[in-house]
C-alpha positions as CSV (number, residue, x, y, z in Angstrom):
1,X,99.5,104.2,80.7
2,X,101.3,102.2,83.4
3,X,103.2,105.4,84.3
4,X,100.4,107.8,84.2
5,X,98.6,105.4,87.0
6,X,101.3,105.3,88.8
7,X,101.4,109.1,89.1
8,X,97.8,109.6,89.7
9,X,98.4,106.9,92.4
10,X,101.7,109.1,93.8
11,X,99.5,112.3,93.9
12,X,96.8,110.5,95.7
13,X,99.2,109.1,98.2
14,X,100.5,112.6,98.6
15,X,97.0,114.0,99.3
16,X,96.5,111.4,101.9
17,X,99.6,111.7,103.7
18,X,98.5,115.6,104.3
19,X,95.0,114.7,105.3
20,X,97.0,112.3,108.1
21,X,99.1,115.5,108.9
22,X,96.4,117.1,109.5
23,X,94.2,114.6,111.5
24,X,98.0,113.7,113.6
25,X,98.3,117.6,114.6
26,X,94.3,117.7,116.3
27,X,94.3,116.7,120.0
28,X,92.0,113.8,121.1
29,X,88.4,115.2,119.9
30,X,89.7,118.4,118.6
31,X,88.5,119.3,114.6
32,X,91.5,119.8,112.6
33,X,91.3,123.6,111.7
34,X,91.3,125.5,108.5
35,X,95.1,126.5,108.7
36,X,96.1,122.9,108.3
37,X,94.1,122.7,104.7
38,X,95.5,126.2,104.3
39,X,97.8,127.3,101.0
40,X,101.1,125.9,102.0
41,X,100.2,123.1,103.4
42,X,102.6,120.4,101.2
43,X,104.1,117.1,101.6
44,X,106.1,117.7,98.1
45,X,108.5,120.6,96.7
46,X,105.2,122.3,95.9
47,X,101.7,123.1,96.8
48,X,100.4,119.8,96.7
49,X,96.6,121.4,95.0
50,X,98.1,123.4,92.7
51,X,100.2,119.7,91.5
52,X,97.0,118.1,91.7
53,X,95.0,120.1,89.9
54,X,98.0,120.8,87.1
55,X,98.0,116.3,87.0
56,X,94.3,116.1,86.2
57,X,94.0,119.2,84.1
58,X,96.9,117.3,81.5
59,X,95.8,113.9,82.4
60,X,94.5,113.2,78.5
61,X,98.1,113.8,77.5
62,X,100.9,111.0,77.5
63,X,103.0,112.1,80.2
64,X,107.0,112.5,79.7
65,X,107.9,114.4,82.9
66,X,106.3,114.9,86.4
67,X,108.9,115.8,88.7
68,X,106.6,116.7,92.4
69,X,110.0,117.9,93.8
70,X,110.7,120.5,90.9
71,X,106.8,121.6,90.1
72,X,107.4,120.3,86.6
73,X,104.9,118.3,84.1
74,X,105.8,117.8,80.8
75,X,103.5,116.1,78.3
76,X,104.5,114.5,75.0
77,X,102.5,115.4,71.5
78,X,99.1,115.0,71.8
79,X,96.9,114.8,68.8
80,X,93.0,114.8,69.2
81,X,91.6,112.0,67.2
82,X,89.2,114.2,65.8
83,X,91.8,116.3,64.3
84,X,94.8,114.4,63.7
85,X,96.7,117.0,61.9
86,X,97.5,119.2,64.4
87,X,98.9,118.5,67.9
88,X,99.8,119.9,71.2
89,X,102.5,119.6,73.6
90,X,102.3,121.3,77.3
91,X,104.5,122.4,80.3
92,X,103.5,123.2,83.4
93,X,105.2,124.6,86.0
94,X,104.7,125.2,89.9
95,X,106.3,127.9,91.0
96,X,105.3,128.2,95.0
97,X,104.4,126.3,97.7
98,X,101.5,128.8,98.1
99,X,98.1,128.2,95.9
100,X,98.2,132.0,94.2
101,X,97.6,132.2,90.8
102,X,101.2,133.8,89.9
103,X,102.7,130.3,91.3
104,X,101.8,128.1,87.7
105,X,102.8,129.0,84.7
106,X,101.6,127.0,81.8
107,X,103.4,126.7,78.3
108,X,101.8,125.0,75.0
109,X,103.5,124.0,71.9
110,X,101.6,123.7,68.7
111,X,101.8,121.7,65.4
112,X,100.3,121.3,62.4
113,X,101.1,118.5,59.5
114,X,102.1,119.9,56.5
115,X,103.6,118.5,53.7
116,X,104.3,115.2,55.5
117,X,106.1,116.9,58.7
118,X,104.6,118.9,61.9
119,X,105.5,122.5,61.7
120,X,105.2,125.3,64.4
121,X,102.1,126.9,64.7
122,X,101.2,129.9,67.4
123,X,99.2,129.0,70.5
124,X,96.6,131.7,71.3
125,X,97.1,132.9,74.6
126,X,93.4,132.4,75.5
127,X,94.4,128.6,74.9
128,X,97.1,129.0,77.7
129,X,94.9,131.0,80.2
130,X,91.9,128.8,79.9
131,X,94.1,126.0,81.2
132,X,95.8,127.9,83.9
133,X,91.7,129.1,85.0
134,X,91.0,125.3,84.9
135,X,93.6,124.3,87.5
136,X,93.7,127.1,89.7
137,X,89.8,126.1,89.6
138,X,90.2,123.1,90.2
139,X,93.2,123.7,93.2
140,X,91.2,125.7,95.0
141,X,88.3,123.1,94.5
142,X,90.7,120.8,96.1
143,X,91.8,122.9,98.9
144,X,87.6,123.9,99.8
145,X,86.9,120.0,100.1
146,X,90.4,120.0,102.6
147,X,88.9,122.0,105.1
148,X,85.3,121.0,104.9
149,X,86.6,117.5,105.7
């Protein structure tokens, strides 16, 4: 859990450094304007509301790989404890420094337990979309609440 806090705390930290980005660029009494909460805005390889968003949306998974530079999270094997014979394991991947929908790409591994091992099982694509609808949702959540600040 220590290393999941610490990067919940590093994307926090990288969402406050672009808020002071965009409070540093205003003159004296000057609003910060809409381009500076706008898409690209990023102070990591990738756009940093897409990376929020992808942190959050896998946040009840054990994380083994977040790499802010690459636009890579990589959960371990996740079992719901309400149905412990079957688990999931995720990648997702940022693609752009722009918040467009065809910059994440989300990939799920399924398991079930069967005769005392895990074996493959298909992941319906519905699965896979519903979590790429939920942090695109959620990025673009992010980026509104930006600009209205």
């Amino acid at each position: 859990m220590t290393f999941t806090r610490s990067i919940r705390r590093t994307a926090a930290i990288a969402g406050l450094a672009v808020a002071t980005l965009a409070l540093g660029a205003c003159s004296k009494g000057e609003r910060p304007r809409a381009d500076l909460a706008a898409a690209q805005v990023s102070t990591i390889g990738v756009n940093s509301y897409l990376w929020r968003a992808s942190l959050e949306a896998v946040s009840f998974a054990p994380l083994l790989q977040a790499d802010s530079s690459g636009g890579v999270i990589v959960t371990d094997w996740y079992a719901n404890p309400n149905n412990p014979g079957e688990r999931v394991k995720m990648t997702v991947t940022i693609l752009d420094r722009d918040l467009r929908a065809d910059a994440l790409r989300v990939a799920a591994s399924r398991q079930v337990a069967q005769s005392g091992g895990w074996v493959d099982a298909p992941v319906q694509a519905a699965t896979v979309q519903k979590l790429e609808d939920i942090i695109l949702t959620k990025a673009r959540e992010l980026r509104r609440q930006a600009i209205a600040n």
